[in-house]
N, C-alpha and C positions, 0 to 999 in steps of 0.2 A: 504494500500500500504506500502513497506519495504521501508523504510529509505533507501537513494543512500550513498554508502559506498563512502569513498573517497581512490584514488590511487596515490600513486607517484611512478615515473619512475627517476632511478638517473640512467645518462647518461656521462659516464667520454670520450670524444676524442680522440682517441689514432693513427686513420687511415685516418684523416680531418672527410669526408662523409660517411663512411659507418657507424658507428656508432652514428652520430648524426640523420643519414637517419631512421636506423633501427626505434631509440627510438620516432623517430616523428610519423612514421606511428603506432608505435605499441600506442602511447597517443590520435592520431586525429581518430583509429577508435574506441580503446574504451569511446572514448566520444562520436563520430558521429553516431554507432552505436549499443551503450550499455548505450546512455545516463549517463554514470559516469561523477562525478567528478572528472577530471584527472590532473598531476602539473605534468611536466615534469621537472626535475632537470637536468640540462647540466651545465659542466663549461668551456665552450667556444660558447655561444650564437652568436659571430659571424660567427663561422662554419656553423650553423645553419640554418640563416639569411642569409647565399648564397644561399641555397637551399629553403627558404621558405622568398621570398623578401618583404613578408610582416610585417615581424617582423623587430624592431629595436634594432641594433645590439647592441647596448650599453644599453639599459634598463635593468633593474635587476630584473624585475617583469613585464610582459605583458602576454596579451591574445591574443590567434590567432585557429580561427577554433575551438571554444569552449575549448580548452584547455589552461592552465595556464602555461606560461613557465616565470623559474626562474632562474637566475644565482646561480650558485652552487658553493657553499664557504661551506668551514667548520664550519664556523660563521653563517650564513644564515640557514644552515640546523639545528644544533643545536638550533636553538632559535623558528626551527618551530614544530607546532603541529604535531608530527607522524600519518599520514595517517591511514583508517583502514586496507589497502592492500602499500605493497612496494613492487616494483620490482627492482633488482639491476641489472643493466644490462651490459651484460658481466664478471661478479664478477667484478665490479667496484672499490666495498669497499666503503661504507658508512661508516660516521663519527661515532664512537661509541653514541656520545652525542646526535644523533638524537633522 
């Protein structure tokens, strides 16, 4: 069996919901149904967190629906291991030092 590749999705808010919306669903099905290991990178988790009331709006690192969601700091990402797959969503702009 191939080794499961890991994926981050970085998620910047620009419209509240639509874009917090989009990156959720595009993380919760490929984990729900591609089995990945998925991190979504948002940096406004409470936007998020109106929409999916099972997360904790103030956590900086939780799980929900097999997905890994992170509060997204330029610092936080920088200090994490680059994924084997990144998606930037909506040309976000990712921290160079990731």
């Amino acid at each position: 069996m191939k080794p499961s590749l890991r994926w981050d999705i970085f998620c910047r808010v620009v419209d509240n919901f639509g874009d917090a919306g989009v990156g959720w669903r595009l993380a919760r099905q490929l984990a729900a149904e591609h089995g990945l290991a998925v991190t979504l990178w948002i940096d406004d988790v409470r936007t998020l967190a109106r929409i999916v009331p099972a997360l904790d709006a103030t956590a900086a690192d939780q799980g929900c629906a097999g997905v890994r969601i992170r509060h997204w700091t330029d610092a936080a990402a920088a200090s994490a291991v680059p994924a084997d797959v990144v998606i930037e969503g909506f040309g976000c702009g990712i921290t160079d030092a990731y």
